[in-house]
N, C-alpha and C positions, 0 to 999 in steps of 0.2 A: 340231635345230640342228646343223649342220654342222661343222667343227672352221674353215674360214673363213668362214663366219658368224661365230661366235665370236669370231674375230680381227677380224672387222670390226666385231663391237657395242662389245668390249671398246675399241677404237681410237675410236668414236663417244663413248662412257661419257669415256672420260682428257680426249677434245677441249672436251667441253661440261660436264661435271660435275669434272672431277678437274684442270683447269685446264690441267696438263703430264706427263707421263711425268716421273719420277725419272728419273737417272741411270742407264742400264746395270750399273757397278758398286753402286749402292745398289739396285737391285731386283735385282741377284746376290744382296746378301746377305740383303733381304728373300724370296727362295724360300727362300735357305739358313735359315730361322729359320722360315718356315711350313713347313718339310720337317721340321727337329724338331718343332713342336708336332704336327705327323699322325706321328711316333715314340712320342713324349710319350703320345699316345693308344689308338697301337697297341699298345702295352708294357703300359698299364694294363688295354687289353678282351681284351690274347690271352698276355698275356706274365704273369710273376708278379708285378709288382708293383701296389702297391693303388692305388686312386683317391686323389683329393688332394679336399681343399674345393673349390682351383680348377680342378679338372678337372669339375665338376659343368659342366653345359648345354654343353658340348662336344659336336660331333658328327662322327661319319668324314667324313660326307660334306660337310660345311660345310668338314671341314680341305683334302679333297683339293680341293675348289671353289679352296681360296686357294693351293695350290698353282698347279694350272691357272691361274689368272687372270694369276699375277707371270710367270707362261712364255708364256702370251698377250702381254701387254703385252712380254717379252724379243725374242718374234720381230718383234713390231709394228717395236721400234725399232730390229733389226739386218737387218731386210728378209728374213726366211725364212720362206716359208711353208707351216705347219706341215701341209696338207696334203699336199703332194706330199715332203716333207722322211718325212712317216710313212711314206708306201708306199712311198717306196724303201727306209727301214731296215727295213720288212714284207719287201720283196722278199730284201733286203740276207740276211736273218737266213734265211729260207726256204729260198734258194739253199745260203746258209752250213751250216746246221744241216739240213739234209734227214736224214742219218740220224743224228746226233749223241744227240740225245735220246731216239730209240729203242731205240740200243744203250750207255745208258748204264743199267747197273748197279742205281746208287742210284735210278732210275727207275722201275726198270721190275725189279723183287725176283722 
């Protein structure tokens, strides 16, 4: 799948099953609260603190899915589309950082 496939099933799925996109600002702050629960998760499989009861059947990759899905649905409704939006922040960064990374230090020991 494609990243606009994606934007297009995700835009099919809202049309016929999810009735309406939420609000702009209310799927802001729903990425902002599925971006903590993939913290939430990542803190407990890599970081020091312990699992919870409710952190049981949790998975990375189910959280970063929900992440992706609310920023599908974001560009859906502000008209960006996130494949050409990526390769130029690829290109953006490429250009930018060409040697930055290489001659950085804490990189590169």
């Amino acid at each position: 799948m494609t990243i606009q496939d994606a934007q297009q099933q995700v835009d099919e799925w809202i049309k016929t099953v999810g009735v309406r996109y939420y609000s702009e600002l209310t799927n802001l702050g729903i990425l902002m609260e599925e971006t903590g629960e993939l913290a939430r998760l990542m803190v407990r499989m890599y970081g020091e603190q312990s699992f919870k009861e409710s952190d049981k059947g949790r998975e990375l990759a189910d959280e970063m899915a929900d992440i992706l899905w609310v920023l599908l649905c974001l560009a859906n409704q502000t008209g960006v589309d996130l494949t050409t939006a990526l390769q130029k922040n690829i290109d953006k960064k490429t250009k930018r950082d060409a040697d930055r990374h290489r001659n950085n230090e804490k990189l590169n020991p």
